[in-house]
C-alpha positions in Angstrom: 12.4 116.8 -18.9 14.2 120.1 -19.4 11.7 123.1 -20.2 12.7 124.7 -23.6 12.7 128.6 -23.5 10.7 130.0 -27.0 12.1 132.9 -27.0 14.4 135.4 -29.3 16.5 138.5 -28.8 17.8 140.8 -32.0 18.9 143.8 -32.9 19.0 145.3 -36.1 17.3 148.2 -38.5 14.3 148.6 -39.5 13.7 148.1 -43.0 10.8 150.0 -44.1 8.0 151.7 -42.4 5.7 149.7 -40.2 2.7 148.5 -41.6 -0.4 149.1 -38.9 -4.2 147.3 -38.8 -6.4 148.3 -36.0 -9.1 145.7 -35.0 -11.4 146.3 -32.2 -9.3 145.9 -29.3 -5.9 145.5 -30.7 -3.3 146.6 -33.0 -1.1 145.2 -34.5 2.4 146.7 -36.6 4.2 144.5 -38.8 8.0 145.1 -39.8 10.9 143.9 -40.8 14.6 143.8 -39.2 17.6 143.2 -41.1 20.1 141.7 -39.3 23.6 141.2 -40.1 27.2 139.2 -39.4 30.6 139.9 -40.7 32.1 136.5 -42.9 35.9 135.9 -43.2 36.9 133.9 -45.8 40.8 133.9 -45.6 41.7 137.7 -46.7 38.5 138.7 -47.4 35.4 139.8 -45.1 32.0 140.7 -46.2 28.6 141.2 -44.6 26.0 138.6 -44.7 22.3 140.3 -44.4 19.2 138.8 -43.5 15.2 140.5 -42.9 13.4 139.0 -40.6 9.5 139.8 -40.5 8.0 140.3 -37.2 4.6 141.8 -35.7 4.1 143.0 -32.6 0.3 143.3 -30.8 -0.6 146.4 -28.9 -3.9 147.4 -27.2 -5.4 149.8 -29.1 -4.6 152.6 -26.2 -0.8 151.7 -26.1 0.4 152.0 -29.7 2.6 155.1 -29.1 5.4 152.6 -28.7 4.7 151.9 -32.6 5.9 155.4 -34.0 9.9 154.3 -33.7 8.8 151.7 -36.3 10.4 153.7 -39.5 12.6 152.8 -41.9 16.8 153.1 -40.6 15.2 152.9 -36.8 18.1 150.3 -34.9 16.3 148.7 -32.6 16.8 145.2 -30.2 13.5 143.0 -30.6 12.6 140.8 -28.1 9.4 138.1 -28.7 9.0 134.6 -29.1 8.1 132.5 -32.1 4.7 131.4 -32.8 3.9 128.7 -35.6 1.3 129.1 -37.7 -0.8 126.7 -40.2 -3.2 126.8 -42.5 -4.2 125.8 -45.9 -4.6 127.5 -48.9 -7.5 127.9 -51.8 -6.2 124.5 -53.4 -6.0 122.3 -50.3 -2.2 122.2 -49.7 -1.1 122.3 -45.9 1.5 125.8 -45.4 3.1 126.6 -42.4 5.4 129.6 -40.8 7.0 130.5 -38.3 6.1 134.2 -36.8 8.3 136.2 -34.9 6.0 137.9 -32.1 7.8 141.1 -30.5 6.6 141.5 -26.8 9.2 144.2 -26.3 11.2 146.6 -29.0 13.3 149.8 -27.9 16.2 151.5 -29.6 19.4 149.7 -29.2 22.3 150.6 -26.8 25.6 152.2 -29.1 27.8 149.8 -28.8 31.5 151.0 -28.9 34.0 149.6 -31.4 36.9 146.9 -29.9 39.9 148.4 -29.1 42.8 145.7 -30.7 43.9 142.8 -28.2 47.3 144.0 -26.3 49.9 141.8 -26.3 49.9 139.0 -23.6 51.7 140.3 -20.4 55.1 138.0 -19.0 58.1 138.1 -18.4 60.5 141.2 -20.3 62.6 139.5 -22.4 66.8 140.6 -21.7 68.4 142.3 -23.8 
């Protein structure tokens, strides 16, 4: 059988501050990314936005890494997803999917397309 890879790359901005919780050992910072794709339809294009919640765990001696985590900040989010289950104060079964980051920088610039040339072949005669 054919291992499955649980994992998830993203990039996007941050869309508010970082919420923090220290526990004994560990922190942890919970954020949200918006994400975004351009839509055609025929003439028209317009922006389709998404936020996407994600948390990411940190030993309580390594949270510098947390202070990009404001509001604007792009950044590319690397983690895996991590189910979770539980029920709630009237006995019905929920479930989510969390989106761990294990990594998070600021993301490369990427530079704009220049327009497709032309295909190259043979000059046409005059």
């Amino acid at each position: 059988m054919k291992k499955v890879e649980n994992n998830f790359i993203v990039t996007g901005c941050v869309g508010k501050d970082a919420e923090f919780r220290q526990l004994t050992t560990a922190s942890v910072a919970r954020f949200s990314i918006a994400v975004s794709r351009q839509e055609k339809s025929g003439e028209e294009s317009n922006y389709v936005s998404a936020f996407m919640n994600i948390e990411a765990w940190r030993k309580n001696e390594n949270t510098s890494s947390f202070e990009n985590l404001t509001k604007g900040t792009q950044l590319t989010v690397e983690g895996f997803f991590k189910p979770e289950e539980w029920t709630d104060k009237d006995g019905v079964k929920k479930n989510r999917i969390i989106m761990v980051a294990t990594k998070f920088y600021p993301a490369l610039e990427k530079e704009e397309e220049a327009p497709a040339e032309a295909p190259k072949g043979k000059k046409s005669r005059k």
